[in-house]
C-alpha positions in Angstrom: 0.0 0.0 0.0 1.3 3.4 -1.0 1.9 5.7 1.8 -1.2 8.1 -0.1 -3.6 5.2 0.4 -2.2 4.8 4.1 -2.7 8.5 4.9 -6.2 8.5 3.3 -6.9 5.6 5.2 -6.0 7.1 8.5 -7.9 10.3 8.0 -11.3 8.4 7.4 -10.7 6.5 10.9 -9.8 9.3 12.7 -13.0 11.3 11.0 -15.0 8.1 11.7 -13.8 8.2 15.3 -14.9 11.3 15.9 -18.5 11.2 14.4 -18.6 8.0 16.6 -18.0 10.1 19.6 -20.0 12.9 18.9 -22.9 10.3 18.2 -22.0 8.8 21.7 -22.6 12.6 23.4 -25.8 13.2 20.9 -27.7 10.2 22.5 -26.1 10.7 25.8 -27.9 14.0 25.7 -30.9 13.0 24.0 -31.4 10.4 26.8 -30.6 12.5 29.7 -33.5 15.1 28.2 -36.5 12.1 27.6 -35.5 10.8 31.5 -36.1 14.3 32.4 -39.0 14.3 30.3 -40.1 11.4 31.9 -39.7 12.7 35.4 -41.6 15.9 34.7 -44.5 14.1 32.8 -44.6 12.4 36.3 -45.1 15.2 38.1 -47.8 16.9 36.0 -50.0 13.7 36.3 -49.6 14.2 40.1 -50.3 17.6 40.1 -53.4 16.7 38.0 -54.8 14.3 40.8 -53.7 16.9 43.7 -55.8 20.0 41.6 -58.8 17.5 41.3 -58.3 16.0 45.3 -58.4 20.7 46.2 -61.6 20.9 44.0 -63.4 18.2 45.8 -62.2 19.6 49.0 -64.8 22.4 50.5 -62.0 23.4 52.7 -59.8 24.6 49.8 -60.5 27.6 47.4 -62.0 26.4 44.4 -60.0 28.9 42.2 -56.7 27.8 43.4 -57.3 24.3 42.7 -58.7 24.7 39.5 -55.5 26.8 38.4 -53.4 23.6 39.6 -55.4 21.7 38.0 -55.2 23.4 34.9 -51.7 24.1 35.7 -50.9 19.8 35.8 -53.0 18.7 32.4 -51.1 21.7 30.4 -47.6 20.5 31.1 -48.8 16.8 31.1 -50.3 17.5 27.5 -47.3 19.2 26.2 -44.8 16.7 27.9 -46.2 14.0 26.9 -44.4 14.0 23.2 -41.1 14.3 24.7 -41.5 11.2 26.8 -39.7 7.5 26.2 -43.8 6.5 26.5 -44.8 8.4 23.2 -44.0 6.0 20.8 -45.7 3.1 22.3 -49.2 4.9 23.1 -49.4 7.7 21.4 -53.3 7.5 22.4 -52.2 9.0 25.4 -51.5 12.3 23.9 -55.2 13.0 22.6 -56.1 11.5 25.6 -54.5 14.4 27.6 -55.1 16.9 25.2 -58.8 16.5 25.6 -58.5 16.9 29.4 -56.6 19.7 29.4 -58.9 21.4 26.5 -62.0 20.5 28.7 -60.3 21.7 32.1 -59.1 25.0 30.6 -62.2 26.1 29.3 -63.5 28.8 31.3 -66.8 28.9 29.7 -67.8 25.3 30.5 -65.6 24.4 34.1 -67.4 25.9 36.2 -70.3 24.0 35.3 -68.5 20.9 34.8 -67.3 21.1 38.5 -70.7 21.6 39.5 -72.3 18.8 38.3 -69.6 16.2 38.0 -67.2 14.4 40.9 -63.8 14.3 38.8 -62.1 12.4 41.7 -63.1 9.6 39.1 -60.2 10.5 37.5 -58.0 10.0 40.4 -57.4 5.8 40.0 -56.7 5.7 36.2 -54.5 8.9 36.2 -52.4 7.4 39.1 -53.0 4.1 37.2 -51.1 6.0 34.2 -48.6 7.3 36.4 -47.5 4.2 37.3 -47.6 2.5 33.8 -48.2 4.9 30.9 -48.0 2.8 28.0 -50.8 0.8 29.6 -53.3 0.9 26.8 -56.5 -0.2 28.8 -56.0 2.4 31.2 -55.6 5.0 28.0 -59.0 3.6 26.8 -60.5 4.1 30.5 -59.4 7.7 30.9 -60.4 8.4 27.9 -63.9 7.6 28.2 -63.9 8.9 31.8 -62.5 12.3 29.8 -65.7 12.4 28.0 -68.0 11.5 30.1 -67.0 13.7 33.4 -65.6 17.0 31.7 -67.6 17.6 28.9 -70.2 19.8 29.2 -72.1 17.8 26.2 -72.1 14.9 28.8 -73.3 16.5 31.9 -76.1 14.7 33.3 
């Protein structure tokens, strides 16, 4: 081999190497960003269940819980995407977007909180919290979505 070749040779390893490393860093990164996503996503489904616990408590004010509330299924919603869970149910994230779309609607919550008991909610969101790619409890929530925060459902 001619010491051309040899050179040419050594300077596609060496450039190799070092997209090999910087792909090591990119998923390091990339990783490190969907665990926090994870984490967070966490959170916002427990802040969810802690705003509904403060609306059905009389001993809490009702506008406080319902910001919290409101507060939890917004970051939940947008989260969600960014999550290792995404992928796998991606149900999840109409799912969420529907609550959040129903809980942030000044127009109807009011009512909605009048009429309906969303602890309901409380077992399949902590259910979810737990196991998020757990498709039955998607398909629960769901339909508890529907039924309990939609003012086209109100009985």
């Amino acid at each position: 081999m001619t010491k051309t070749k040899k050179l040419l040779i050594l300077i596609l390893l060496a450039v190799s190497l070092i997209f090999n490393i910087f792909q090591l860093f990119q998923k390091e990164e990339y990783e490190s960003k969907m665990d926090t996503a994870n984490t967070e996503f966490s959170i916002a489904l427990q802040t969810i269940s802690i705003g509904i616990e403060f609306i059905e408590n009389e001993n809490r004010d009702k506008l406080l819980a319902i910001a919290m509330l409101s507060c939890g299924t917004a970051e939940a919603s947008a989260l969600y995407k960014y999550t290792s869970y995404y992928e796998e149910n991606t149900d999840l994230d109409n799912v969420l977007w529907t609550l959040n779309n129903n809980i942030t609607n000044n127009n109807t919550i009011t009512e909605v909180l009048q009429k309906n008991d969303l602890s309901i909610l409380i077992p399949v969101i902590k259910k979810l919290d737990r196991n998020p790619l757990d498709l039955k409890a998607t398909e629960e929530l769901r339909n508890l979505v529907i039924r309990y925060t939609s003012i086209h459902y109100i009985r």
